[in-house]
C-alpha positions, 0 to 999 in steps of 0.5 A: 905899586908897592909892596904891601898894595902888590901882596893885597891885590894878590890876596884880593884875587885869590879870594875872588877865586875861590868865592866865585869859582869854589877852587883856585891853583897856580894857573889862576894866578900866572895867568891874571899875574903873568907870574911863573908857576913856582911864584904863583904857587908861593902866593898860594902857599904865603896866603894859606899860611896867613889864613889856614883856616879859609882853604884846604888843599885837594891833591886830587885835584891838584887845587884848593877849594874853600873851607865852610867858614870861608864860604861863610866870610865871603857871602857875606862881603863880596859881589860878583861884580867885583869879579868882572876882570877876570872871566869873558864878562863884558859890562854894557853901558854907554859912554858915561860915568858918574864920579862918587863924592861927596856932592854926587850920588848914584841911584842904585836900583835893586840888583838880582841876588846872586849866590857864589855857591849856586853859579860855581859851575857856571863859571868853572864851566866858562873857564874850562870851556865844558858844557853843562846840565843845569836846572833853569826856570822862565817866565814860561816854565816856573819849574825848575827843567833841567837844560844843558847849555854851552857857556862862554860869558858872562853879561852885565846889562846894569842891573841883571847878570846873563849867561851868553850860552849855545842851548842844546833844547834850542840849537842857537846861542841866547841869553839866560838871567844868572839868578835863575840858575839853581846851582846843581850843575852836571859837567856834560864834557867839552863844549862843542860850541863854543865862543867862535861859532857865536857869529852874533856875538862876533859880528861888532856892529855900529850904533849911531843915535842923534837928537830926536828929529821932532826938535828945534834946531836949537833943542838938537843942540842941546841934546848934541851936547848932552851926549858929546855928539860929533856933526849931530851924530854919536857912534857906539861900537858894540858886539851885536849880542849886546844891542838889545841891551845897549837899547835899554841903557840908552831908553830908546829901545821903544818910541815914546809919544814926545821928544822930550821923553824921546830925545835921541833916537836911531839914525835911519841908516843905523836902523836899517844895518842892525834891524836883524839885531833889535828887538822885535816890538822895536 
């Protein structure tokens, strides 16, 4: 990496920081970079003098924090998931890829809006391991009710954000949909569940598919190849947190009435190890 791509991919990230998260110091920096604290803290220095009107330093809290025109530069350029390298945030999707030219496209579907400003709390509270009360709204309750909930990560399932939390209403880890946050979080101190007393979110689990049973031998095949099978079967590891999603991506979270629509499916054995983890209509 030369020079000037070094200095950019640091700016890069000091301005991913400060958009998500709403401050940035030195640590962020030695720690993404593995850089000493006086080198950290010289990028800090060079960025503010570059852009002084995008930051201010709060000796308080020892850190910087955005200006409003900064705030208002970033909403207007940035997505958080560009930010997935940073944060506990684990992108579930099976093992394919889509490489983007000029004779392949990618079919975007609408994502959830999400607003810097109004997850900050989340993430600094993922970051610094501390519980927090912030309002949320469900199918089930259309209000906003406040909740405290205990956040170790962020989740992207394709097409919305989830935040893996222990919920104090409920006494057990769940999902909640990031947009449905309102932003006006209250730090509650120290989490005291925290990510190692998330046993489904540790436990990895083995998800093995193969060709819907219905086929010809010769459709099998066919759909083997299609999914780069191994002896008529493909594994997917994966945290048993994320099943349910991993379900969704690979459509078959549901049994469909014919096998083309169907093509893969569950091996009997897969299903009877994570049946405690699929979702109950399955």
């Amino acid at each position: 990496m030369d020079m000037d791509s070094e200095v950019n991919d640091r700016y890069s990230f000091v301005e991913q920081v400060l958009g998500w998260e709403g401050e940035i110091n030195s640590t962020h920096l030695s720690v993404k970079f593995l850089l000493t604290r006086q080198s950290a803290s010289l990028i800090l220095k060079q960025y503010r003098k570059k852009y002084p009107e995008y930051l201010t330093y709060m000796p308080s809290l020892k850190t910087f924090i955005p200006t409003d025109k900064f705030n208002h530069y970033f909403s207007q350029c940035k997505h958080l998931n560009q930010f997935t390298n940073y944060l506990n945030i684990v992108t579930v999707r099976p093992n394919t890829a889509l490489v983007e030219n000029r004779l392949s496209y990618e079919v975007e579907a609408p994502l959830r809006n999400i607003n810097p400003i109004q997850i900050r709390p989340i993430l600094k509270a993922i970051r610094d391991k501390n519980a927090i009360d912030i309002g949320y709204i469900s199918l089930s309750t259309p209000d906003y009710l406040d909740r405290i909930i205990q956040p170790h990560a962020l989740i992207f399932d394709g097409l919305r954000w989830h935040v893996r939390a222990y919920c104090n209403k409920n006494h057990d880890f769940r999902d909640f949909t990031l947009s449905r946050f309102n932003g006006d979080g209250v730090i509650e101190g120290e989490a005291l569940k925290t990510v190692k007393h998330d046993d489904v979110w540790n436990t990895i689990v083995e998800v093995i598919i193969e060709a819907d049973p219905r086929f010809s031998e010769q459709q099998k095949r066919i759909i083997e190849q299609d999914f780069q099978m191994t002896d008529g079967i493909k594994k997917i590891k994966i945290r048993a947190a994320l099943v349910n999603y991993l379900l969704r991506r690979l459509r078959i979270d549901s049994y469909k009435n014919s096998p083309e629509e169907q093509q893969i499916v569950l091996t009997q054995e897969c299903r009877k190890n994570i049946d405690q983890y699929l979702p109950r209509h399955f």
